[in-house]
C-alpha angles and dihedrals in degrees: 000000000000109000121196129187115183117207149173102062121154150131117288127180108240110290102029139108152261132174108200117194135212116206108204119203118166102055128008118266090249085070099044134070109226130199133174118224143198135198127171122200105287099011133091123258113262137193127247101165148031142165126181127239120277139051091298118013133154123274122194121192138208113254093243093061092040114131092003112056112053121175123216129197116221108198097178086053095035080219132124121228127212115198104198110191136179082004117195135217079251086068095071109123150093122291116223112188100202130194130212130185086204125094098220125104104244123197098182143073090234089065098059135074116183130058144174133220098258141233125246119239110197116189121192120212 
């Protein structure tokens, strides 16, 4: 059974930076897809990041992270790392880290099974 505890949450001022952090048991991070989420009170949860299964694998990101947000694997640690710049009041939101045994990228809820309980990213205007 694949665990996941998400980390790392916080209040920033505007501009500044988190890096959240997913730690993986159950399997090791090259077998898993990977994907960070995000889901504010009365709206769906929606992706901003995802990397494919394997020591290299291909991520894809949503448009409003690009160029800020950029995931790392850390295979020593089987953990997935999320770093969060420059980040906006808009960024308010909790953070899910999911797991999927497929290789696929997937880019909805429906294609991952595994989730953990989140992590709250505050961000102060």
């Amino acid at each position: 059974q694949v665990q996941l505890v998400e980390s790392g949450g916080g209040s920033v001022q505007a501009g500044g930076a988190l890096s959240l952090d997913c730690a993986v048991s159950g399997l090791t991070v090259d077998r898993l897809t990977l994907a960070w989420f995000r889901q504010t009170p009365g709206k769906e949860r929606e992706l901003v990041t995802a990397w494919t299964r394997g020591t290299g694998g291909q991520s894809t990101y949503a448009d409003f992270v690009k160029g800020r947000f950029r995931p790392s694997k850390d295979f020593s640690k089987n953990s997935l790392r999320l770093h969060a710049l420059n980040l906006q009041p808009e960024d308010t939101a909790e953070y899910y880290c999911a797991a999927s045994e497929q290789s696929g990228l997937g880019l909805n809820v429906h294609d991952y099974k595994y989730w953990g309980r989140g992590t709250q990213v505050s961000v102060l205007a």
